[in-house]
C-alpha atoms as one frame of an Amber mdcrd trajectory, in Angstrom:
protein
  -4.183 -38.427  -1.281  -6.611 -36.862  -4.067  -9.131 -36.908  -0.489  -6.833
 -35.122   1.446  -6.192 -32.448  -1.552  -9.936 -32.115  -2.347 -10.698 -31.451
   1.669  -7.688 -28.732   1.492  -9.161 -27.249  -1.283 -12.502 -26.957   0.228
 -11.566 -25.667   3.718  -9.344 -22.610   1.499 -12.505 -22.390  -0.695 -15.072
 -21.797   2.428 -12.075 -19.515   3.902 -11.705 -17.656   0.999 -15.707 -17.369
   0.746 -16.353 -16.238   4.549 -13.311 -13.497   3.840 -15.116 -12.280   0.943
 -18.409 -11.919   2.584 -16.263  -9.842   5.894 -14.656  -7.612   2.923 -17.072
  -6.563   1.479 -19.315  -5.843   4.771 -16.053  -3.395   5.513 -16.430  -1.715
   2.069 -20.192  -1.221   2.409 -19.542   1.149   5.225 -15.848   2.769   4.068
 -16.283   3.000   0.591 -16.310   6.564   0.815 -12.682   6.854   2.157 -11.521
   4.507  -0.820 -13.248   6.421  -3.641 -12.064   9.542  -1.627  -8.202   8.371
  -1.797  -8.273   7.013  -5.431  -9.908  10.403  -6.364  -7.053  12.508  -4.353
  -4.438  10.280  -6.738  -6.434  11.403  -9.767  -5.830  15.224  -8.396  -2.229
  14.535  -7.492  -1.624  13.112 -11.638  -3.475  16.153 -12.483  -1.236  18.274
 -10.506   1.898  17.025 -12.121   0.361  17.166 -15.029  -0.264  20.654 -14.948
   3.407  21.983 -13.601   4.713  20.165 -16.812   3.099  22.270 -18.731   4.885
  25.545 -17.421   8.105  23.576 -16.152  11.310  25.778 -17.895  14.175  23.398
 -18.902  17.356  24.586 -18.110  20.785  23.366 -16.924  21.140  21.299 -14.785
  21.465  22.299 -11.197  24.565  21.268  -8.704  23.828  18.391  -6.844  25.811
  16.123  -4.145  24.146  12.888  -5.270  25.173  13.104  -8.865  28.749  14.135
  -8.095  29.013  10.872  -5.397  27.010   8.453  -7.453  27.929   6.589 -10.353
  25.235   7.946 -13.602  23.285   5.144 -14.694  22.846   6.591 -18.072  19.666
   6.355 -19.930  19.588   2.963 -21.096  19.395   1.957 -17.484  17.073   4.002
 -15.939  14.254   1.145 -16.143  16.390  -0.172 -13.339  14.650   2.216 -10.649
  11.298   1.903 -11.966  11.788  -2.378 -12.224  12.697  -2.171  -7.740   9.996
   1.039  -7.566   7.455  -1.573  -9.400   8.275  -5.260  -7.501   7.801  -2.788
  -4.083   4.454  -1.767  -5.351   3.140  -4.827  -6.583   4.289  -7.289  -3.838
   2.757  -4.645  -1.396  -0.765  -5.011  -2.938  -0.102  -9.029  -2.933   0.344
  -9.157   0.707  -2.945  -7.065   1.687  -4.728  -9.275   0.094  -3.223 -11.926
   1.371  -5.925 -12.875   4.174  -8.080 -14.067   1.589  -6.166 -17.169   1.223
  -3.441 -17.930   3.950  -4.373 -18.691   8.035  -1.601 -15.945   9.347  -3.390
 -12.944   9.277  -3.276  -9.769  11.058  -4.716  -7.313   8.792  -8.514  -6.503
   7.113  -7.725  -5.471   3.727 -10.237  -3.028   3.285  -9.016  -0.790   6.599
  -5.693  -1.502   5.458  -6.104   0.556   2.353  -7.924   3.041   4.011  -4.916
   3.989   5.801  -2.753   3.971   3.256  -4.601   5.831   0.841  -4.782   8.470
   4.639  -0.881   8.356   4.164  -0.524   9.040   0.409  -3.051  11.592   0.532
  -1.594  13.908   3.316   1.689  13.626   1.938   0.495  14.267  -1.926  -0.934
  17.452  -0.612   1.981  18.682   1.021   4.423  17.753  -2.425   1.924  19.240
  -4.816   2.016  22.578  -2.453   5.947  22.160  -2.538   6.498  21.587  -6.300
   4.069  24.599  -6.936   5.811  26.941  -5.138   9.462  26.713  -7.055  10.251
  25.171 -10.592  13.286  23.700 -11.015  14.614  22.504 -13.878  14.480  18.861
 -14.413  17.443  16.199 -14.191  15.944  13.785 -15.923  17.113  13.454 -19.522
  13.678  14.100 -21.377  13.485  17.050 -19.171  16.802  18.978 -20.561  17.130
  21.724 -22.988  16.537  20.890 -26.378  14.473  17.778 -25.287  11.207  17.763
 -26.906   9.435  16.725 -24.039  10.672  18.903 -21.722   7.596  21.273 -22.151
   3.869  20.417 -23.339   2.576  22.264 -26.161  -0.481  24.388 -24.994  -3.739
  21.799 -24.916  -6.259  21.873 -27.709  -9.026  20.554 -25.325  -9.977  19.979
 -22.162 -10.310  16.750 -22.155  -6.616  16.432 -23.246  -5.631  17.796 -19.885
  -7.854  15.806 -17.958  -6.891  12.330 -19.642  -3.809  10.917 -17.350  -2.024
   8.577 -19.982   0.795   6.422 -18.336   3.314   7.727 -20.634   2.963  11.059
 -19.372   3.481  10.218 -16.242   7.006   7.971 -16.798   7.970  11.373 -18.481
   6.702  14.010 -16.493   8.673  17.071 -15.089   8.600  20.080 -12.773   6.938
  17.667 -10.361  10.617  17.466  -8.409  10.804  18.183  -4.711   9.477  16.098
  -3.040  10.079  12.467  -4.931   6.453  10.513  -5.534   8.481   7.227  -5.814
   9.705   7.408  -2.637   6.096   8.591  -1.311   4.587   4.999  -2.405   7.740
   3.246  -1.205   8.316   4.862   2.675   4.156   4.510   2.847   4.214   1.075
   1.784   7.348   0.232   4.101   6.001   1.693   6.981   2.427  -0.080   7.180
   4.269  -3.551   6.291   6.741  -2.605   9.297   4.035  -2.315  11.524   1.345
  -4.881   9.974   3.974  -7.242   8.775   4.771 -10.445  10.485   8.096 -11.691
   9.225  11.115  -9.273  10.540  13.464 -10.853   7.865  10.917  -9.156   4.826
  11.211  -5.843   7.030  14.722  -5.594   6.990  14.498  -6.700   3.411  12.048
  -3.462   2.967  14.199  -0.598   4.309  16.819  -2.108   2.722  15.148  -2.321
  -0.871  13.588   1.651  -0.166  17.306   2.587   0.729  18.709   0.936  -2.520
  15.800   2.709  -4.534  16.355   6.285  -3.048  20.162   5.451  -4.760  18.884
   4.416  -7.569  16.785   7.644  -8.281  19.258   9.576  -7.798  21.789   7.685
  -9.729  19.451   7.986 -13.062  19.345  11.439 -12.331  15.355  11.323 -12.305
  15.536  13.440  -9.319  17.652  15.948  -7.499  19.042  14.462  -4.130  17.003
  16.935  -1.985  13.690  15.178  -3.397  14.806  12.288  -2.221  16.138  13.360
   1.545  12.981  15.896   1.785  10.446  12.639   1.084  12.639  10.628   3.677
  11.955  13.345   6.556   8.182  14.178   5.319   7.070  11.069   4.465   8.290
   9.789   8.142   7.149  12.381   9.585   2.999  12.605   8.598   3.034   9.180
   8.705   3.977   9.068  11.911   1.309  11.915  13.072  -1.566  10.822  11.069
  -1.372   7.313  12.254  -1.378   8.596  15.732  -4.333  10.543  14.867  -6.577
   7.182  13.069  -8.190   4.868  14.572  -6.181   1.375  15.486  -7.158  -1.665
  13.092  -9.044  -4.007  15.271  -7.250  -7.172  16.668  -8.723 -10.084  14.393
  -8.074 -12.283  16.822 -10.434 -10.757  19.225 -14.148 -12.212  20.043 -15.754
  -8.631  19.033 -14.358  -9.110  15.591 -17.178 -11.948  15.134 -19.245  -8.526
  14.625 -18.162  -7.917  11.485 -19.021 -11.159  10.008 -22.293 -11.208   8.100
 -25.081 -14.457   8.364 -23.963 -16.611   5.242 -26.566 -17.513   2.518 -25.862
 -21.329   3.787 -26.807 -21.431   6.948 -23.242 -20.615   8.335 -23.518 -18.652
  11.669 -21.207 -15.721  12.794 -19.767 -18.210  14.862 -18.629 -20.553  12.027
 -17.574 -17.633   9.904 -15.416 -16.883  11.975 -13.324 -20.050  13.066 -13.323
 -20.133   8.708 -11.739 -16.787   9.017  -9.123 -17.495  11.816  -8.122 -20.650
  10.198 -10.102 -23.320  11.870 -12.001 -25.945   9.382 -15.314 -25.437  10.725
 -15.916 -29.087   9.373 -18.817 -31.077  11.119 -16.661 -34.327  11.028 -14.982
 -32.399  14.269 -16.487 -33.667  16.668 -14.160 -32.823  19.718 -16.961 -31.827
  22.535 -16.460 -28.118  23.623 -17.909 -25.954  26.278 -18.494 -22.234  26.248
 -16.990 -20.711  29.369 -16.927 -16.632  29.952 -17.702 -16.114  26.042 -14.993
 -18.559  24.909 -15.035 -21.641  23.040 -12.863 -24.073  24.561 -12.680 -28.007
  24.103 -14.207 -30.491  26.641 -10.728 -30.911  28.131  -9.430 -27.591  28.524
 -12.747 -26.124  29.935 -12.741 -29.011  32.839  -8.941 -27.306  33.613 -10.337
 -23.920  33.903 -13.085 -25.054  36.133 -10.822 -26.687  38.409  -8.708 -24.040
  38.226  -5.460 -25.290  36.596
């Protein structure tokens, strides 16, 4: 048993190892569209930011959502950000995921590259949106006679440029379109197309649908933020992914390319049975032959020939 456990471990180990080395070969030549995306979410804090500072509390505006929906109150509000969170987090989980299970469809690296395309082109078009009319906030911090509902005029300039978490939980001005649902849709979307297991799928449009309530319902934001990110979101996700490039099938033989010489010895070759889920253990010894470019056992190949 403690054989069979210490061989498991070793075969994830190598895995692990030869998915490491293909990673970071991605990131050596699209680390410039990473930094690029995490520095567009910098801008897009600053932007919110900065409309909180000139946001004008006031009453609160008529809205469908918070006549039809039951108000949470502000004890409960954490509820939103607790589903808005789990999304977020199990999202990050599962691109990472090739590094240690066999079912994989996705390279990490190009994975995030495409998301951050998504966030970005629809952070540009919310910051142009909430610039152009200030409402007043729903949110409770951002009502009249709240203290937070306006920031006092910066002493520095290094006080605007510092992003502090708590400023963002209580941000406002920042309304139409929602952020939260920005994440969520993009996150959705990419599992919906990357994702293998339709029952987690469903699960996802059901969990963005029961968030998009739950916004509303703690009165964090109007109900047109939420339908406006629904449509937009949708929308340039839809037209930039026609516009990217397709991930490349990792199943295919030219995806051997991407997989570096390893400092032991390992050839591309290896690497990538490691990568696909194959052992790549030398006590395999089932014969194979190499017909057309594909590796094929002794028994199999002798089929082809014959033309079975």
């Amino acid at each position: 048993m403690s054989l069979y456990i210490g061989r498991g471990a070793s075969k994830l180990w190598k895995r692990f190892c030869a998915e490491t080395a293909t990673e970071i070969n991605l990131l050596a030549e699209n680390w410039k569209y990473i930094l690029g995306g995490l520095i567009c979410q910098y801008i897009h804090g600053l932007a919110a930011r900065g409309v909180h500072y000139i946001h004008q509390p006031g009453p609160t505006l008529q809205d469908a959502g918070f006549f039809l929906l039951p108000e949470l109150g502000k004890d409960k509000a954490y509820i939103s950000e607790t589903v808005f969170t789990s999304v977020f987090l199990l999202f990050v989980l599962w691109t990472f995921h090739p590094f240690v299970f066999k079912s994989k469809k996705i390279y990490t690296v190009l994975i995030w590259c495409r998301v951050l395309a998504f966030l970005v082109a629809c952070q540009i078009l919310r910051v142009i949106t909430f610039y152009s009319t200030q409402l007043p906030g729903p949110n409770y911090h951002c009502r009249e006679g709240s203290k937070l509902a306006r920031l006092p005029r910066p002493n520095s300039t290094l006080e605007v440029l510092l992003i502090v978490p708590r400023g963002m939980l209580y941000g406002c001005g920042d309304l139409i379109f929602s952020s939260h649902m920005i994440f969520s849709l993009v996150f959705v979307r990419t599992y919906h197309k990357y994702g293998t297991q339709r029952f987690v799928k469903q699960c996802a449009w059901l969990t963005a649908v029961i968030q998009s309530l739950l916004i509303i319902a703690s009165h964090k934001h109007y109900t047109v933020d939420v339908v406006v990110a629904w449509y937009t979101v949708n929308l340039v996700v839809f037209y930039v992914d026609k516009k990217l490039p397709e991930l490349p099938d990792r199943s295919s033989r030219p995806a051997t390319m991407l997989l570096p010489l390893s400092k032991d010895g390992r050839t591309k070759e290896e690497n990538y049975r490691l990568l696909n889920g194959n052992s790549g253990d030398p006590s395999d010894k089932r014969p194979r032959t190499q017909i057309n470019g594909k590796i094929m056992e002794d028994g199999n190949a002798e089929a082809v020939v014959n033309g079975v």
